[in-house]
N, C-alpha and C positions, 0 to 999 in steps of 0.2 A: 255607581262609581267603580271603576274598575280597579283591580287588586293590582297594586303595583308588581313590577318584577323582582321575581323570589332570588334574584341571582348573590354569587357574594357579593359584598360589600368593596368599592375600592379605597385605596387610601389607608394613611398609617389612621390607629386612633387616637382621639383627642384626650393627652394623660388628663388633666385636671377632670374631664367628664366620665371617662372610663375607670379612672381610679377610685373612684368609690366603689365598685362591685368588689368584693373579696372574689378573690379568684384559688383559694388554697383547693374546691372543691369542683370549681365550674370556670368554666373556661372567659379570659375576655369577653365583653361583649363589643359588637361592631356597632362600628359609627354608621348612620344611616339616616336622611331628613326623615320629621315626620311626614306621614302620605296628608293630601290633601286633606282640610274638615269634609265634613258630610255638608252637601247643598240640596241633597234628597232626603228626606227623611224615614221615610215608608218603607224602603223597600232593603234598609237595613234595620229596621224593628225587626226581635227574635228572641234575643238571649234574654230579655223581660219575662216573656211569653213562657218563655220554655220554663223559666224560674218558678213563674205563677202556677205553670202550668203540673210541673212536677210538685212543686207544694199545697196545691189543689191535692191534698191526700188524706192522712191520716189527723192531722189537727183539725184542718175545714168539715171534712164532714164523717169525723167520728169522733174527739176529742173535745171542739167549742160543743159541737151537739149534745154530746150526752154531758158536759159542764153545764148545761142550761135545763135540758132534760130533771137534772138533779136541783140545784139551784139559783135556776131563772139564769136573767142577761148581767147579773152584778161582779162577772169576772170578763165579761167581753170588752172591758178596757183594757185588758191585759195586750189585747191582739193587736191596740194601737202600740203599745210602749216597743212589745217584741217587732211589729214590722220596721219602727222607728228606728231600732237599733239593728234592725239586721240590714236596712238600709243603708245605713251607715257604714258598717261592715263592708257588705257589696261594693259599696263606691271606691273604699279604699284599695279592695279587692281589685277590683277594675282598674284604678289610680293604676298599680303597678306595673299591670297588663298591657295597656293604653300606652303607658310609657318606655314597655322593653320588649315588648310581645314575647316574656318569661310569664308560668304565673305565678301565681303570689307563694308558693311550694318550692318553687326554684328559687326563690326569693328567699325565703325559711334558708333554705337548703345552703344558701350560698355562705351561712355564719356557722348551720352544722349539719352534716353530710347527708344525719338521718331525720334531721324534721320531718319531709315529706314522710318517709318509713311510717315516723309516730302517727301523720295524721291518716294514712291509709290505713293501719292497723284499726288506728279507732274511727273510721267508716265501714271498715267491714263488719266489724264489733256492733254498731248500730246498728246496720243491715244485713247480721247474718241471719237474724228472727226476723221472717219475713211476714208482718203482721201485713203487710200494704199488699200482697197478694193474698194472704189468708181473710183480709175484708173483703175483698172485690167479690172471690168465690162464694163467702157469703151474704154478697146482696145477690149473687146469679142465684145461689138455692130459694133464696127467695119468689124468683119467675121463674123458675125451671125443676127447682126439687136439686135432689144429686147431695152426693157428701164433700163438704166443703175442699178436703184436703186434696180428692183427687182431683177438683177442678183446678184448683190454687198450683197443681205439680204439671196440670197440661197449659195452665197461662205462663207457670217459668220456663218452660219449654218454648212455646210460640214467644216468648221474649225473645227469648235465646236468637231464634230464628233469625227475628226480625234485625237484631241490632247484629249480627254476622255476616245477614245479605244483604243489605242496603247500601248501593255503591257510596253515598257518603253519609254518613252514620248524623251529621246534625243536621243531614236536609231532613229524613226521616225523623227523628227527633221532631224536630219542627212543626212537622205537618200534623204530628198527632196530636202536639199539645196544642195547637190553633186550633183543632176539630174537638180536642178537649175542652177548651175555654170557651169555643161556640156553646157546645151542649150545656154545655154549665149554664151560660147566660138565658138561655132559650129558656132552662128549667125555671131561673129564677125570677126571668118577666114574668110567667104563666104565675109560679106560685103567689107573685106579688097581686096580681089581680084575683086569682079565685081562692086560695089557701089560708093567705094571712087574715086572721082576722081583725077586726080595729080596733081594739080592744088589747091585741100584740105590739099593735102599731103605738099605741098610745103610749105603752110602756118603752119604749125604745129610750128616752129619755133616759131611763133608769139606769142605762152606760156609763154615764157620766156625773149623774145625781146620787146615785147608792153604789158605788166601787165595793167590793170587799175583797179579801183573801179568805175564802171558803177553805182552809187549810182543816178545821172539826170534822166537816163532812168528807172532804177529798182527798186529803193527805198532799203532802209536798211532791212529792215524785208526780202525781199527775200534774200539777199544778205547773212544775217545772217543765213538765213535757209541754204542756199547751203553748205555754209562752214559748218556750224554742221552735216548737212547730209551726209558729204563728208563722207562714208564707215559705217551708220550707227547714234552715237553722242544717247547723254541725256541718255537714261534708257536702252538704250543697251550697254551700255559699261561697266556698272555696273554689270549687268546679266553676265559679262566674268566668274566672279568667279561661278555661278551657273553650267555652260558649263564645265568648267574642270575640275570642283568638281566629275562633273557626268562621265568626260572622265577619272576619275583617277589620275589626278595629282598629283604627292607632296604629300602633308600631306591631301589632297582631297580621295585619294585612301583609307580612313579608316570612309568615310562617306556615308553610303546608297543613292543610283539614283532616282529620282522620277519618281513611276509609278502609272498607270491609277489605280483609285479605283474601277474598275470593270472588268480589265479583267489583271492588272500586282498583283504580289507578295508584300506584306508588307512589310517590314522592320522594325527595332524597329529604331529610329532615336537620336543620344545624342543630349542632350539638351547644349553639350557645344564643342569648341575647340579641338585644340591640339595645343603643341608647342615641338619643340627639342629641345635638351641642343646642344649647339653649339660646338661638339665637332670635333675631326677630319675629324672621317670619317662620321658625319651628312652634316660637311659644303662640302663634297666632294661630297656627293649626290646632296645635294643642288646646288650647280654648276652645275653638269649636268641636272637635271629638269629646272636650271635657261635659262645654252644656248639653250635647245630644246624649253621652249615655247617661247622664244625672237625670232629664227628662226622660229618656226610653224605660227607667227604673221605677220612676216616681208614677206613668202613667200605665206600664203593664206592671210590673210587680208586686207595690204597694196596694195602688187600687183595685186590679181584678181581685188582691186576695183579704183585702177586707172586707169588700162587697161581699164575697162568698163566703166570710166568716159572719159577717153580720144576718145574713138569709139563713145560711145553717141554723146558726143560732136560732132565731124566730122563728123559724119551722118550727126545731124541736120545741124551741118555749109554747107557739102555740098551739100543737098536738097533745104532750105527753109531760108537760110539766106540770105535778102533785099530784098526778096517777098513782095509783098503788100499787099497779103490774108492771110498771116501769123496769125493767133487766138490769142488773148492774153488769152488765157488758155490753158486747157491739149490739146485740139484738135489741134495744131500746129502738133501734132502724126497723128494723120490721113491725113492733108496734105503733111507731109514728108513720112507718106506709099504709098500716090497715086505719091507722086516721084521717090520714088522708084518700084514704076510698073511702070511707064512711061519707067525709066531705065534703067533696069534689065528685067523686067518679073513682069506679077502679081504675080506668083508663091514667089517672093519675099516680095511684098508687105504684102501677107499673110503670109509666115512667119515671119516677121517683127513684124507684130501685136501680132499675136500667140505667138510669145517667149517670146515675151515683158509683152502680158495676163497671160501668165501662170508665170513668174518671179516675177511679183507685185503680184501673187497670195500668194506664195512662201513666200514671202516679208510679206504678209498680216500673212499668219502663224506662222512664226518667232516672227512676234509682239505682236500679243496675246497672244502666248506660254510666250514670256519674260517678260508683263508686269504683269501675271497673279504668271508667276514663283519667278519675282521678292516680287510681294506684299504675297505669301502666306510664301515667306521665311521668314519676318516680322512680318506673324502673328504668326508666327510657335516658333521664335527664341525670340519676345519681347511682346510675349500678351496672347500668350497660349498657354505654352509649348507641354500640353499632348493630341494636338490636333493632326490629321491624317492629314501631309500635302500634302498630295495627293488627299483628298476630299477638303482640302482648296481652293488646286491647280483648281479643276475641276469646283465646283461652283464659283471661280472667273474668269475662263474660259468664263463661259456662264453668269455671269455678267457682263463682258464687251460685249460679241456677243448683251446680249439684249438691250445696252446702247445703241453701233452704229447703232442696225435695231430700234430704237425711235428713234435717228438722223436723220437717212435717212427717215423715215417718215413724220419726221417734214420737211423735205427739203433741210436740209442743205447737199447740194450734189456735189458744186462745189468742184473739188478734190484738183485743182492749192491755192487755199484761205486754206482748212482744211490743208493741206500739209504744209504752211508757219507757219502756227500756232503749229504746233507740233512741228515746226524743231526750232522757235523760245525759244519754252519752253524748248527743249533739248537745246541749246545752255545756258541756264540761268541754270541749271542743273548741266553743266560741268564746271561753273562758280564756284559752290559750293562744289563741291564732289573734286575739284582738291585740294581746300585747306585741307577738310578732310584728301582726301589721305597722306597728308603732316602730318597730324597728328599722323597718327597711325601708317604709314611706319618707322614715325621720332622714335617714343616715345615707341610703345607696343613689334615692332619687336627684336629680339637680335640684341646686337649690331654690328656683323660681315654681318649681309644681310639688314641693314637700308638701306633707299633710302639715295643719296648722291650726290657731283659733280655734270654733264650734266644733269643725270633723273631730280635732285631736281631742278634744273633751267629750265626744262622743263615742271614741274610741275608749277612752280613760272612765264612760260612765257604763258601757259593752263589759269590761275587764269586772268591774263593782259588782252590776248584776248578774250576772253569771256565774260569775266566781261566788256570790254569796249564795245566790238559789244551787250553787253544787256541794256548796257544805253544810246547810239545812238540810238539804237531801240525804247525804251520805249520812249525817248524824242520825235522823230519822230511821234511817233502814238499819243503824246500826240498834236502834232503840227498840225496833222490832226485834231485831236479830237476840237481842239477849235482855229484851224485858226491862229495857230501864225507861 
């Protein structure tokens, strides 16, 4: 389907439908039909992909794994509740994208100037410990030897690279997380036929038969992490609207892609919205961009990344669960690769590592791309409109590369600790942005595509869990902190 023309808008706008945006901080939005529904399906699949693909990291195959490693498959329900709810999230996410090709931060933004601020501070805050390059480097020492930190300081470098020169920075994107999610799957047919044993299989069961909250052995703070990591969480699932903005969506298809300021095309960028008048045939497009991203979500999102949470898991469980050299860190990976050369093949072993090095790699790109993409859309939309945010994009790029290689310098290198601290801060994130959501879906949208019914108590049950797994947390550490 071709991107409609990006041109302005004609015509006065419609008050009753434009009056719902506050305008004290962001300007009108224009009236504009919606673009056609999707009649293709395929060849706009991406922004699922890229989600799975980017959350394909530090939960999937280093946080379910070593929860199971520790205490078998009896918290891998965890990873349905959290994709459940972060799906939900997402949609709403998207809801407002679809409907104003704003994201859901201009949206924040539009009731007070510095939401977005708040929520870029705390994505940088998650991902200044850059535990998702400090893993990858150590599965490569794995098949290669080397000291973890200077490989982890030349893969944020080759990031760097990549996400600067790529004339458009989500076709790029794209293509690594497709080649990611392939590898991933390849690994996980093999393992299911020679790795798993029946005996693993047998217990699967056990997901949903023996649930627990292993909180004695693992403490809340991991516990927290997993579940927000479950497929991604915190300042990724904000970024949806960035993704489908750039893949076309909705009223997204009338809003310029971001590309590299040195080797993509400019664009002139509005400084505001859109919105339709809800008329027949708008709500009828509307519907169909509704079912296709509900589906595009439901079949790459949710599914690639419980699949790959559920295989993590069983690896670990059927390697190195009740061992007694088991690591209490990321290295629990290296003694379930040398079990799996034990038996399978080393052949195995090494790929194990490898797919796993290059997924976290993958993983690492996606997060810099989103936390960079996310804060330049902030600068771009509530601080300084007539800026290029494609240079914004690029020097926040390599503001955060240079942040994590002074991290790593300084030492902070353990990846299992920076990991729990990111997932935790995204977990208090999702805490916040769900009631937002509830704001803006409730109040700015027309009234015929408000959130409403299941979503809004899905939203309402988002705010419950989150907000409560961040103050068992915070109580916890504070109970550490001074021995009560």
């Amino acid at each position: 389907m071709a991107r409609p023309d990006r041109g302005p808008a004609g015509g006065a706008p419609v008050a009753d439908v434009a009056d719902a945006f506050p305008t004290r901080h962001h300007p009108r939005p224009q009236v504009r039909d919606m673009p056609d529904e999707p009649r293709r399906y395929a060849r706009l699949i991406g922004p699922g992909i890229i989600a799975a693909g980017v959350g394909l990291a530090s939960g999937e195959f280093i946080l379910y794994p070593y929860i199971a490693s520790q205490v078998g498959l009896v918290f891998v329900w965890a990873a349905l509740v959290g994709l459940a709810t972060q799906y939900f999230l997402n949609m709403e996410i998207e809801r407002y994208t679809l409907a104003t090709g704003e994201t859901a931060l201009t949206g924040f933004s539009r009731y007070w100037r510095h939401w977005g601020l708040v929520f870029a501070l705390l994505t940088y805050f998650a991902n200044l410990w850059p535990g998702w390059a400090t893993s990858s480097a150590t599965l490569v020492t794995y098949l290669v030897g080397g000291e973890p930190r200077w490989i982890a300081i030349g893969m944020l470098i080759t990031i760097g690279l990549i996400l600067t020169l790529a004339p458009v920075v989500y076709v790029a994107l794209e293509r690594a997380q497709m080649l990611k999610v392939a590898a991933v799957l390849v690994l996980f047919v093999v393992a299911a036929v020679v790795a798993i044993g029946a005996s693993a299989w047998a217990d699967v069961p056990q997901v949903v038969t023996r649930p627990r909250i292993p909180v004695e052995e693992l403490g809340f703070a991991l516990l927290l992490g997993a579940l927000a990591f479950a497929g991604g969480g915190g300042g990724q699932n904000l970024v949806q609207s960035n993704w489908i903005r750039d893949k076309g969506f909705g009223m997204g298809a009338y809003v310029p892609r971001l590309v590299s300021p040195i080797t993509g095309e400019p664009e002139a960028v509005p400084s505001t919205g859109y919105v339709f008048e809800p008329t027949q045939d708008n709500l009828r497009r509307w519907r169909g961009w509704w079912r296709f991203a509900n589906l595009e979500q439901l079949t790459t999102f949710v599914l690639i990344t419980f699949v790959t949470i559920l295989f993590t898991s069983l690896l670990a469980y059927s390697t190195v669960f009740g061992r007694d050299d088991v690591a209490n860190s990321i290295d629990f990976i290296q003694t379930e690769g040398e079990v799996l050369g034990e038996r399978v093949g080393t052949w195995f072993q090494y790929l194990f590592w490898g797919i796993g090095g290059f997924s976290l790699f993958a993983a690492a790109l996606g997060i810099v791309d989103y936390t960079s993409r996310l804060a330049a859309d902030v600068v771009k939309t509530s601080y300084a409109r007539e800026a290029n945010e494609s240079k914004v994009y690029a020097a926040l790029v390599w503001g955060l590369i240079a942040i994590g290689i002074v991290v790593l310098l300084a030492g902070f290198s353990q990846p299992l600790v920076l990991l729990v601290i990111s997932a935790v801060v995204g977990g208090f994130m999702m805490f916040l942005y769900a009631g937002l959501l509830i704001l803006v879906n409730r109040r700015i949208l027309p009234a015929p595509i408000r959130v409403r019914g299941v979503r809004l108590g899905a939203l309402v049950w988002a705010i419950l869990l989150f907000g409560t797994l961040s103050a068992l947390t915070f109580r916890a550490q504070l109970q550490n902190l001074f021995g009560g």
